[in-house]
Structure formats: C-alpha cells, structure tokens
C-alpha positions in Angstrom: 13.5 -21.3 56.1 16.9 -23.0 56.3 15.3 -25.3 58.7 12.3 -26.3 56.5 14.9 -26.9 53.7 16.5 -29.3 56.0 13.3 -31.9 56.4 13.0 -31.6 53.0 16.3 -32.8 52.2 16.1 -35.8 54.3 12.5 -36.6 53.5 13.8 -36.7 49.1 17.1 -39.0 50.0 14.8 -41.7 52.5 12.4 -41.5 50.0 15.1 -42.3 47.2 17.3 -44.6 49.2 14.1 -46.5 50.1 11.8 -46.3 47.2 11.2 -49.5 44.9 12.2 -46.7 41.9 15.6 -46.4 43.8 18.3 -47.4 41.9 19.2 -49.8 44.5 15.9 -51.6 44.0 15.6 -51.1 40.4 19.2 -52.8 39.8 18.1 -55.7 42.4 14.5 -56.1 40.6 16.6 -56.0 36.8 18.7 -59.2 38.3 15.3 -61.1 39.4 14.0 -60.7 35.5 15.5 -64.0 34.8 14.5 -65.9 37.8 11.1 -67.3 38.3 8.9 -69.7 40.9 6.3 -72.5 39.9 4.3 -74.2 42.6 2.8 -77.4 42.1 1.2 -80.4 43.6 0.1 -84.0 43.3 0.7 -87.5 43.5 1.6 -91.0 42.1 -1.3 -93.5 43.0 -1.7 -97.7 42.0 -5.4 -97.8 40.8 -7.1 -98.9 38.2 -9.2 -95.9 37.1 -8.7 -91.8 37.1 -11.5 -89.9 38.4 -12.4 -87.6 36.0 -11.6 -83.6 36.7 -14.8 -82.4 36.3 -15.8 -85.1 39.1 -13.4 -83.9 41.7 -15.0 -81.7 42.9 -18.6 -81.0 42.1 -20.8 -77.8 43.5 -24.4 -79.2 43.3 -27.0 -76.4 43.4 -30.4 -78.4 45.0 -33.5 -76.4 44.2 -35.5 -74.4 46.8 -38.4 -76.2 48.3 -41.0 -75.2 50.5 -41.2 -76.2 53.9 -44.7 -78.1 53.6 -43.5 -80.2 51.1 -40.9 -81.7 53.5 -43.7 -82.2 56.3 -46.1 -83.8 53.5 -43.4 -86.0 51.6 -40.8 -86.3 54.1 -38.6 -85.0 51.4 -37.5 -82.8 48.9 -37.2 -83.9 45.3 -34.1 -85.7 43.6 -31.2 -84.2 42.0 -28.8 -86.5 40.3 -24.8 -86.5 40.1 -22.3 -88.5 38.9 -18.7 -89.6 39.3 -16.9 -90.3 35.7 -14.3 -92.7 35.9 -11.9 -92.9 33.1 -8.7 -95.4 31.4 -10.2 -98.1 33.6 -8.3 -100.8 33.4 -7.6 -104.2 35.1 -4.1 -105.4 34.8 -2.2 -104.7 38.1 0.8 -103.0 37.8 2.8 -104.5 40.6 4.2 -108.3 40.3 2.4 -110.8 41.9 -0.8 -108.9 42.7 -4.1 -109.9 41.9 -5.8 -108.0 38.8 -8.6 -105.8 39.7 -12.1 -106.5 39.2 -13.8 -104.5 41.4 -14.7 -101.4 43.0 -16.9 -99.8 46.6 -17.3 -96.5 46.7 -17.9 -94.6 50.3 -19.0 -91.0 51.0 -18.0 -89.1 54.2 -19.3 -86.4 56.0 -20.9 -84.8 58.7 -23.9 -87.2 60.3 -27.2 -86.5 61.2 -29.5 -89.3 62.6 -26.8 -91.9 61.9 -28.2 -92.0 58.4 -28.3 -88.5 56.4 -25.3 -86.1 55.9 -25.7 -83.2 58.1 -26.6 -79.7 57.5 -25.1 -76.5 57.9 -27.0 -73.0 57.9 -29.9 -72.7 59.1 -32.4 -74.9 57.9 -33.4 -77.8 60.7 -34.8 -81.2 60.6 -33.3 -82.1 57.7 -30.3 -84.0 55.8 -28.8 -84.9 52.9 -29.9 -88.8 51.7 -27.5 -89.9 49.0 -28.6 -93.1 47.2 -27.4 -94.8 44.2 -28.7 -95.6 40.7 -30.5 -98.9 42.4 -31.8 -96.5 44.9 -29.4 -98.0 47.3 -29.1 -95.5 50.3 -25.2 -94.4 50.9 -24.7 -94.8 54.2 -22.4 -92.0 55.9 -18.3 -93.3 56.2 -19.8 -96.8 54.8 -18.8 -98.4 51.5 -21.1 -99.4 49.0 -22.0 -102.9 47.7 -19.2 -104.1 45.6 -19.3 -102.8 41.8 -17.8 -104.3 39.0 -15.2 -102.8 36.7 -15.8 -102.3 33.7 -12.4 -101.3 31.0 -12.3 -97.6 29.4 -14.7 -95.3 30.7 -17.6 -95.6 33.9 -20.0 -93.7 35.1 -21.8 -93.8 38.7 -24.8 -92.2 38.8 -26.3 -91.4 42.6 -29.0 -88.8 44.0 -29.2 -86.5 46.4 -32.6 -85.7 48.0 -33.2 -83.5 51.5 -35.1 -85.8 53.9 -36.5 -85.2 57.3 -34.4 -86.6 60.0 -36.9 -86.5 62.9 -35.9 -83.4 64.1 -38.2 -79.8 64.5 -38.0 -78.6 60.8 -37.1 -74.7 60.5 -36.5 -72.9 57.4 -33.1 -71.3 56.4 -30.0 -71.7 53.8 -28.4 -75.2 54.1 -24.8 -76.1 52.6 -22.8 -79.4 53.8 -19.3 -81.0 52.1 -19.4 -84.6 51.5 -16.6 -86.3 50.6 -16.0 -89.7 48.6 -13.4 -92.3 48.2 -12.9 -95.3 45.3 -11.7 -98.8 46.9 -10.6 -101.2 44.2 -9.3 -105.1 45.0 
C-alpha cells in the first residue's frame, strides 16, 4: 500500500508542476494578457490603377459538358470574367517620367499545345482558351494588344471556353491556376 501511495504522489506534483493550471503557468500566462502579435503583409507599388479585391483572385466554376459536344464543336461553351480596375489615373508620380496612357495585360500558366492553358485532373484533350472582349485569343506568358487607359474605374472583360487541343479526349474533373499581370507605360 505504502508503495502505491508513493506513484501517486509523484504522479499529482508532475502533474501540478507541469500542468498549464500550475501556478507556474497560470502566473506566466497572467503576464502574456497584455502582450499580443499581428501579422501582416503587402507592398508599396508605382502604377496607375488598383486591381480591384474581388478581382485578385477569382474561383470560376465552368459548367459540366458532355464529351460529344467537345468532339462535335471543338469546344465547350463560354463563360465570362472580368478584371476591375479601380482610381485609374495617369499622372506619374515620379519626376521626369512619362504619364501613363496605356496598359497589356498577360496571363500565365501551365501550356498545352503552345496555345491553351493546361489541364489538371483527369479530363484529356483539352485546355483552357482565354480570349478577350474582341475575341482576341490570350496567348499563354504573352501580353495582349496594347489598351488604353481610361481615369476612375475599368473593366476587362475576357472568356474562358474548354477547347480540344488535338490530343485523345477522356472524360474526368479538370482544374488549372492561371495567373495574370497589368503592364502600364
């Protein structure tokens, strides 16, 4: 019995020596009260517009199509998206530069037949076509035709459409990250 008593005794002052609700830790955790962290992140850029939040970074949901319609129209049908661009404005901020006046816009991603965004998943014989609203075709890590500026707010509108890329087409889920990037001079 007396030895029992003795693992007990041990076993109660670890537990209280080591224990959060030891008085140790409650009298270190009473000094933190005041104290606290923030995290943050960003950064100071010379441009003429702000992409809107909401733009940043868009999750576009494209529609389920059957297979046959990509073998009889080479494609699936169009969804559109846009980039909002807001307090454009032209005046350059640093001495001596030129104002701005325009803007090129390229996307970048993974390729498929040196045209098309690539695919992830399942699904083959197929990419992602991104055109704009002139029906322009993006070309992957290529910038656009030069746009002009306008002041205030802009909107780019584009589309995104699955095309066949020449490839054995297979059904399956699909997903793929594109990036984009604003030039302005």
């Amino acid at each position: 019995m007396n030895s029992s008593a003795s693992f007990v005794v041990p076993s109660l002052f670890v537990w209280l020596v080591l224990s959060p609700a030891s008085p140790g830790a409650l009298a270190k955790n009473a000094a933190d009260q005041g104290h606290g962290k923030v995290s943050m992140q960003g950064s100071i850029i010379d441009t003429p517009c702000a992409i809107a939040v909401a733009s940043r970074e868009q999750a576009i949901d494209l529609i389920t199509i059957p297979l046959e319609q990509v073998i009889r129209d080479g494609a699936g049908p169009s969804k559109p998206f846009s980039i909002h661009l807001e307090n454009c404005a032209f005046e350059q901020l640093i001495p001596n530069q030129q104002d701005w006046s325009h803007f090129m816009v390229t996307f970048d991603g993974p390729v498929t037949d040196g045209e098309l965004f690539a695919l992830h998943g399942g699904a083959r014989g197929i990419g992602l076509e991104i055109s704009d609203a002139t029906g322009n075709r993006m070309q992957p890590g290529i910038a656009s035709q030069a746009g002009l500026l306008q002041p205030g707010a802009m909107r780019l509108d584009y589309t995104l459409r699955l095309v066949g890329n020449h490839q054995k087409l297979r059904a399956g889920a699909y997903s793929t990250t594109v990036r984009f990037k604003l030039d302005y001079f």
